[in-house]
N, CA, C and O of each residue as an XYZ file, in Angstrom:
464
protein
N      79.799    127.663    -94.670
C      81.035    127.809    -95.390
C      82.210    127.916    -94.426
O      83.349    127.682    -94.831
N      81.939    128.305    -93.012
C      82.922    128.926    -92.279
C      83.624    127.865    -91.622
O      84.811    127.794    -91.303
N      82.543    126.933    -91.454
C      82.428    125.682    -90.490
C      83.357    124.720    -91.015
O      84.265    124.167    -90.394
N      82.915    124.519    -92.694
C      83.361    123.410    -93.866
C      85.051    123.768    -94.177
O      85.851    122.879    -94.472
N      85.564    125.751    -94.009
C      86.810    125.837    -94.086
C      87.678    125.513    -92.660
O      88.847    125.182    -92.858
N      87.337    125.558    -91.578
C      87.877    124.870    -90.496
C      87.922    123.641    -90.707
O      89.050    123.157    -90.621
N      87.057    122.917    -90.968
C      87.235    121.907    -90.400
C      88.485    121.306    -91.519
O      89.373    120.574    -91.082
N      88.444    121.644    -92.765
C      89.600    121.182    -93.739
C      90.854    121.502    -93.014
O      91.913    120.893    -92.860
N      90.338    122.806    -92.562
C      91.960    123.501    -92.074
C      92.334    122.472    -91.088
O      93.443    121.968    -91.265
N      91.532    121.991    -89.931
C      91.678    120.743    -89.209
C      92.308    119.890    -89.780
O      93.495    119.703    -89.513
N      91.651    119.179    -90.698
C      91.858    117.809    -90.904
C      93.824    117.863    -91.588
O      94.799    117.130    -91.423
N      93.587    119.024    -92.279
C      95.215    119.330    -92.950
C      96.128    119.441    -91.758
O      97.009    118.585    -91.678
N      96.069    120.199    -90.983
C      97.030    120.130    -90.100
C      97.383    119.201    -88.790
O      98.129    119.326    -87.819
N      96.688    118.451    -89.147
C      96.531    116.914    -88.515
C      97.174    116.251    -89.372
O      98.013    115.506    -88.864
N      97.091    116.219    -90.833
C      98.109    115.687    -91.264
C      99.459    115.634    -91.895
O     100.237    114.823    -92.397
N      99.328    117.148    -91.565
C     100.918    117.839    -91.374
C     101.453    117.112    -90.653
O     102.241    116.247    -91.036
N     101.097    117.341    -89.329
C     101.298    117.095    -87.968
C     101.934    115.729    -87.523
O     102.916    115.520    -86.811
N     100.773    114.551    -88.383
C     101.365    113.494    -87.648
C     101.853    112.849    -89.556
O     101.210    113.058    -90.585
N     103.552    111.842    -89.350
C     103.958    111.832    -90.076
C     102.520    110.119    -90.322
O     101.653    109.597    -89.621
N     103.154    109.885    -91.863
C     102.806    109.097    -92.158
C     103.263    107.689    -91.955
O     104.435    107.633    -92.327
N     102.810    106.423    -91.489
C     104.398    105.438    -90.946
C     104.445    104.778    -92.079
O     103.467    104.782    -92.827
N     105.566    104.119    -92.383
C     105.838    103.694    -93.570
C     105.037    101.929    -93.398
O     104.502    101.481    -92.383
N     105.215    101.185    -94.838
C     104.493    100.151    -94.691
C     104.958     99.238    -93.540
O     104.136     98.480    -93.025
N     106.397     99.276    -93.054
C     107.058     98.429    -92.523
C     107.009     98.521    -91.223
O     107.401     97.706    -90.388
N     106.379     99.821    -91.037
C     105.703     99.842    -89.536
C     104.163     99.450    -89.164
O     103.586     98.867    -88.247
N     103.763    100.204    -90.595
C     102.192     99.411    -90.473
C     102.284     97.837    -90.627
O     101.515     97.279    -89.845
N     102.988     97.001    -91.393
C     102.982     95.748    -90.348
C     103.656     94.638    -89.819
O     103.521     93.415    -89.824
N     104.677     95.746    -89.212
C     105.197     94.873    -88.888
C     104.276     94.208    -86.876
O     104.830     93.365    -86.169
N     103.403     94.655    -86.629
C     102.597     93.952    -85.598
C     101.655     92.523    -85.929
O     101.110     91.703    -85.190
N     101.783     92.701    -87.760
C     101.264     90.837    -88.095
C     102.646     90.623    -87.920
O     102.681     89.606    -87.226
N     103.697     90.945    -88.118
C     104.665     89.696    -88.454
C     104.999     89.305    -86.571
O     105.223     88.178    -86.128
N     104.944     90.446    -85.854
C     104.960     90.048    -84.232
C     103.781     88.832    -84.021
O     103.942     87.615    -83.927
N     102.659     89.564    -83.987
C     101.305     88.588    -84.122
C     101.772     87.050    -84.377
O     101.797     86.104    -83.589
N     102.116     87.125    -85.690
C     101.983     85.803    -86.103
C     103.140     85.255    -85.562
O     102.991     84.037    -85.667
N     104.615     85.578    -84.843
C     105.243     85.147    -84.012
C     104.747     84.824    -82.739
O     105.208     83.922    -82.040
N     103.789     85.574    -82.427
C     103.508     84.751    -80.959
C     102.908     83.954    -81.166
O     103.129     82.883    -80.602
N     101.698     84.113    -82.215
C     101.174     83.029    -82.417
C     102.087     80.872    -82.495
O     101.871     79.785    -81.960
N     103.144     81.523    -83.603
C     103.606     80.162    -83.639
C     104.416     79.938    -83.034
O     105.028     78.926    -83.377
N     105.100     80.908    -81.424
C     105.753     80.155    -80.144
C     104.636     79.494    -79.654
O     104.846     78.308    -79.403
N     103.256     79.990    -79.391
C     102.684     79.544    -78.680
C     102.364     77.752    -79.150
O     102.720     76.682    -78.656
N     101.761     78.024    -80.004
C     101.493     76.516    -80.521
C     102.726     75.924    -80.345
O     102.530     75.143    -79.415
N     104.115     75.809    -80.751
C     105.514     75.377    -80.085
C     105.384     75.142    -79.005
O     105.415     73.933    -78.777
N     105.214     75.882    -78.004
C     105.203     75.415    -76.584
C     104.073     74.305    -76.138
O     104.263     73.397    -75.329
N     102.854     74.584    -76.848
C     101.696     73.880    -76.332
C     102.029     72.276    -77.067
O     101.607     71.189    -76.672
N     102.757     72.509    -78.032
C     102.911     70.976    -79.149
C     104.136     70.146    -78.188
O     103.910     69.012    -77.767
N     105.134     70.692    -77.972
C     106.611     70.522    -77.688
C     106.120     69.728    -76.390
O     106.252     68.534    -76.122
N     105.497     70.789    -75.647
C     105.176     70.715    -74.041
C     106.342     69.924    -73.245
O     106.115     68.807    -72.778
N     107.560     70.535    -73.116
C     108.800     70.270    -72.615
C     108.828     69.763    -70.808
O     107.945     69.843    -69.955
N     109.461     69.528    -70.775
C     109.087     68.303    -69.058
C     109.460     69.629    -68.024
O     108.927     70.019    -66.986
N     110.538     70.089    -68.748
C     111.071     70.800    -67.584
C     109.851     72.084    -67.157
O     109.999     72.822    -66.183
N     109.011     72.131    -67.824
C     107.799     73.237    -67.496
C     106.271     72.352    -66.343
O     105.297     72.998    -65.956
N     106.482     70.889    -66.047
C     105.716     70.242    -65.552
C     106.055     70.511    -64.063
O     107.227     70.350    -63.722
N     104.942     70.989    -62.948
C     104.870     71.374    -61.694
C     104.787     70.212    -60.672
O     103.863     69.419    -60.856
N     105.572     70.004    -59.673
C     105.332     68.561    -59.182
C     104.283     68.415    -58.462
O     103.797     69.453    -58.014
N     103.780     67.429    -58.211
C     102.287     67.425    -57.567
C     102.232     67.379    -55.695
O     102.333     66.346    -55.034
N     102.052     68.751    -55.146
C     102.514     68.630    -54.138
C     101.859     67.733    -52.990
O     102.202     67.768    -51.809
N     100.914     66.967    -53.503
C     100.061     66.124    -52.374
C     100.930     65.071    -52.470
O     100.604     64.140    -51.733
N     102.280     64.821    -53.351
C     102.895     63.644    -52.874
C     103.718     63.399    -51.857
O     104.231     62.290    -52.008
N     104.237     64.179    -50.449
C     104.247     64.244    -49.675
C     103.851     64.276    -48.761
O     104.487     64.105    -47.721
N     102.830     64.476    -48.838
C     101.890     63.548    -47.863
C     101.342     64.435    -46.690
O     101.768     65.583    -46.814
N     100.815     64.332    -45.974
C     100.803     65.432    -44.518
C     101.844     64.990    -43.646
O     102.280     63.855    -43.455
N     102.215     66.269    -43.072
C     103.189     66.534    -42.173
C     103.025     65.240    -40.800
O     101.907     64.800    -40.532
N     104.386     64.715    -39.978
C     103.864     64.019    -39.024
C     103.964     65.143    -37.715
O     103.477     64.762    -36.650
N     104.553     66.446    -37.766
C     104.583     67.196    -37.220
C     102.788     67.675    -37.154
O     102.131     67.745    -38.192
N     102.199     67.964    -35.811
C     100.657     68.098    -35.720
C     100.865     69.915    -34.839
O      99.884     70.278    -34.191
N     101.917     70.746    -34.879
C     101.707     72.092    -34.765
C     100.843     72.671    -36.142
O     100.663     72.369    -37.322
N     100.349     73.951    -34.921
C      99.171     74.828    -36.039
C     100.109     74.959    -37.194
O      99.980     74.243    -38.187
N     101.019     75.826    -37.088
C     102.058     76.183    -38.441
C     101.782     75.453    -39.600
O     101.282     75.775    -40.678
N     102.243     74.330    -39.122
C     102.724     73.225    -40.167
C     101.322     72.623    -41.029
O     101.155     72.221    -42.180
N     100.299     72.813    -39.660
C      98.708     72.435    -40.535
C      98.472     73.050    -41.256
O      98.458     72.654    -42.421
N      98.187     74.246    -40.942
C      98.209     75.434    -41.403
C      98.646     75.167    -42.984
O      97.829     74.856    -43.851
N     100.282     75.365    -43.250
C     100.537     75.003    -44.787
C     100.603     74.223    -45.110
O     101.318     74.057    -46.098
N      99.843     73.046    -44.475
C      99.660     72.107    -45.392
C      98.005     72.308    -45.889
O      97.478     71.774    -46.865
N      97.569     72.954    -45.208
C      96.372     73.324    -45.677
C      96.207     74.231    -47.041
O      95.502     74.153    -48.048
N      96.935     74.877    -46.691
C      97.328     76.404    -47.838
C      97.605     75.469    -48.990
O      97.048     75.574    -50.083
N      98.682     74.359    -48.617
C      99.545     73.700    -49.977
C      98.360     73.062    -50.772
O      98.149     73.388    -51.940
N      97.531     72.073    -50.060
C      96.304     71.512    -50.647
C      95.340     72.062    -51.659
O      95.059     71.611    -52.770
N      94.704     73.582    -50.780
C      94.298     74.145    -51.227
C      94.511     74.993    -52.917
O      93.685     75.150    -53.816
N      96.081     75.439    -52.818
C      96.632     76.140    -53.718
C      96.928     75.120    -55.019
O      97.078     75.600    -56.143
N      97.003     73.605    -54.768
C      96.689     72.857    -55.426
C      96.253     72.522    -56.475
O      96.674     71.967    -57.490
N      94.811     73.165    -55.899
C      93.665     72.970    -56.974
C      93.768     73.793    -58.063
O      93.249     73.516    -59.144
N      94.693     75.240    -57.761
C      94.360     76.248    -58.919
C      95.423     76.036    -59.709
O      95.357     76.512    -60.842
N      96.479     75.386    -59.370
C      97.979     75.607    -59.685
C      97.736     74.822    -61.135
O      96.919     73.902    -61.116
N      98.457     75.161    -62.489
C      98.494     74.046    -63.495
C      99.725     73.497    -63.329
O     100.800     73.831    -62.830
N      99.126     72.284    -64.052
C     100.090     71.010    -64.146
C     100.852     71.319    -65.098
O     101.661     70.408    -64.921
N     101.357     72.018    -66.202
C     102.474     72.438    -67.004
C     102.588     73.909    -67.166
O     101.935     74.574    -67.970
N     103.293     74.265    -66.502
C     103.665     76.342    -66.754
C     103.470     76.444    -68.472
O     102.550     77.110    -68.944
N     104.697     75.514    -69.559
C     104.621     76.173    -70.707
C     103.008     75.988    -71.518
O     102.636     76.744    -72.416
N     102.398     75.128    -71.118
C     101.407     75.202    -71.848
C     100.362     76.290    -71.836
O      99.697     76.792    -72.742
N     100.424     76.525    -70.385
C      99.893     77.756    -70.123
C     100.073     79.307    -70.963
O      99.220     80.014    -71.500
N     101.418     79.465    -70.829
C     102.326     80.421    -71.606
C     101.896     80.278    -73.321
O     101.484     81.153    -74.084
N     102.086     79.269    -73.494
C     101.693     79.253    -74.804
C     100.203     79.518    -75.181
O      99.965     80.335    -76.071
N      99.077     78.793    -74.474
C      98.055     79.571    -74.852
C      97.940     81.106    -74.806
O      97.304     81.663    -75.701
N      98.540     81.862    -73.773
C      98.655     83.307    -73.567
C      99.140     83.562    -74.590
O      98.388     84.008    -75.456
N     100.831     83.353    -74.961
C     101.126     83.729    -76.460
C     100.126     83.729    -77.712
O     100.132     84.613    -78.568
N      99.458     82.871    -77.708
C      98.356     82.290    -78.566
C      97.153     83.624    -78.778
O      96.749     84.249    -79.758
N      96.883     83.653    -77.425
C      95.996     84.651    -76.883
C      96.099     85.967    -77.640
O      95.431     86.536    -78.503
N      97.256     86.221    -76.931
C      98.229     87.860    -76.986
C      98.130     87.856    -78.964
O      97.435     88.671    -79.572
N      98.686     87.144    -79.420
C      98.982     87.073    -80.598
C      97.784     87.528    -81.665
O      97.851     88.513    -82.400
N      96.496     86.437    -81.570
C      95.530     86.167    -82.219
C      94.871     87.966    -81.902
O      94.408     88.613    -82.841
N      94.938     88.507    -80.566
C      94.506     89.981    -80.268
C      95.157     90.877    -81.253
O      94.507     91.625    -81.984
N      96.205     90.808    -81.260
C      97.432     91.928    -82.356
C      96.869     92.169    -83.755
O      96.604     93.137    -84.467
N      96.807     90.717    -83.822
C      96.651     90.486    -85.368
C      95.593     90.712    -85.568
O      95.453     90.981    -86.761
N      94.074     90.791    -84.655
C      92.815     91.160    -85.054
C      92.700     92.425    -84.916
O      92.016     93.131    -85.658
N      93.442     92.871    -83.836
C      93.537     94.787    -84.053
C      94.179     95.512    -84.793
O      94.014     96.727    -84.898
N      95.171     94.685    -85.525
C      96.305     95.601    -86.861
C      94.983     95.323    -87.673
O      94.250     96.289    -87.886
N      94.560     93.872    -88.221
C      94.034     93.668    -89.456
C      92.520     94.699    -89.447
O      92.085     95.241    -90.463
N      91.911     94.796    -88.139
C      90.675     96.045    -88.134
C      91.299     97.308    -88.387
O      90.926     97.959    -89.363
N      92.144     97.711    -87.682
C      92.531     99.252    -88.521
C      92.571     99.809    -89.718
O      92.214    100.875    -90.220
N      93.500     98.068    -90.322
C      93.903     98.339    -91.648
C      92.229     98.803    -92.304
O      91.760     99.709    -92.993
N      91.830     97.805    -91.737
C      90.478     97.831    -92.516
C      89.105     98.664    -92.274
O      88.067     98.384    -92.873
N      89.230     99.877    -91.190
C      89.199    100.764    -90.704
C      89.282    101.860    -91.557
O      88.336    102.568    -91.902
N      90.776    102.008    -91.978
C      91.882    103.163    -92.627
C      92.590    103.733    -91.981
O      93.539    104.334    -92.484
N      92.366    103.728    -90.718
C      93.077    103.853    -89.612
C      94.662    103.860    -89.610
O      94.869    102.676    -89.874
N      95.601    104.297    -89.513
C      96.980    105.110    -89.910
C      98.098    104.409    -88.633
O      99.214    104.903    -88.800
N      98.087    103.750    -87.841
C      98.908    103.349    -87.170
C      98.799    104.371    -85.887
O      99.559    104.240    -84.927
C-alpha cells in the first residue's frame, strides 16, 4: 500500500512539474521533418551547376619535379577519389536523411505516448 501511494505521489508530481506542450509543439518537428525532407529532394532534382566540384586531374601534373609540388599533387589525386562530384546533391540526401530521422522519432513517441 505504501509503495502503490508513492509511487502515485511520483507520477503526480511529475506531472505537476513538467507542463504539458501544446499540440503545436508536439508537431511542429513533422512539419520541420517534412521540410527537410522536400529541400532535400529540391536539391537532389534541381541539382544546380553552381554546386558541381571541378575535376582536379584536369591540370595535369605539375612540370615543376620539387618534393613540395609532388607531394600535392599526390595529396590532390588522392583526395580525388573521396571528393563528390556535386556538393548539393550530397546536402540534399543529408537533408533527406536528417528529415526522414525527425519524422520517425516524433511519429514513435507519438505512438509511444510519450509527451514531447
Amino acid at each position: 500500500m505504501l509503495k502503490k501511494l508513492r509511487k502515485s505521489n511520483l507520477d503526480e508530481a511529475k506531472e505537476a512539474a513538467l507542463p504539458v506542450p501544446s499540440k503545436r509543439a508536439r508537431m511542429s518537428p513533422l512539419v520541420y521533418g517534412a521540410g527537410m525532407i522536400a529541400a532535400g529532394l529540391l536539391l537532389k532534382k534541381v541539382n544546380p551547376r553552381f554546386g558541381t566540384l571541378p575535376n582536379p586531374l584536369q591540370y595535369g601534373a605539375s612540370r615543376k619535379k620539387s618534393r613540395g609540388v609532388k607531394a600535392a599533387t599526390f595529396a590532390r589525386d588522392r583526395a580525388a577519389n573521396f571528393a563528390p562530384g556535386n556538393v548539393t546533391t550530397k546536402l540534399g540526401k543529408s537533408l533527406i536523411l536528417g528529415g526522414a530521422a525527425m519524422l520517425t522519432a516524433r511519429i514513435l513517441d507519438e505512438a509511444v505516448g510519450r509527451k514531447l
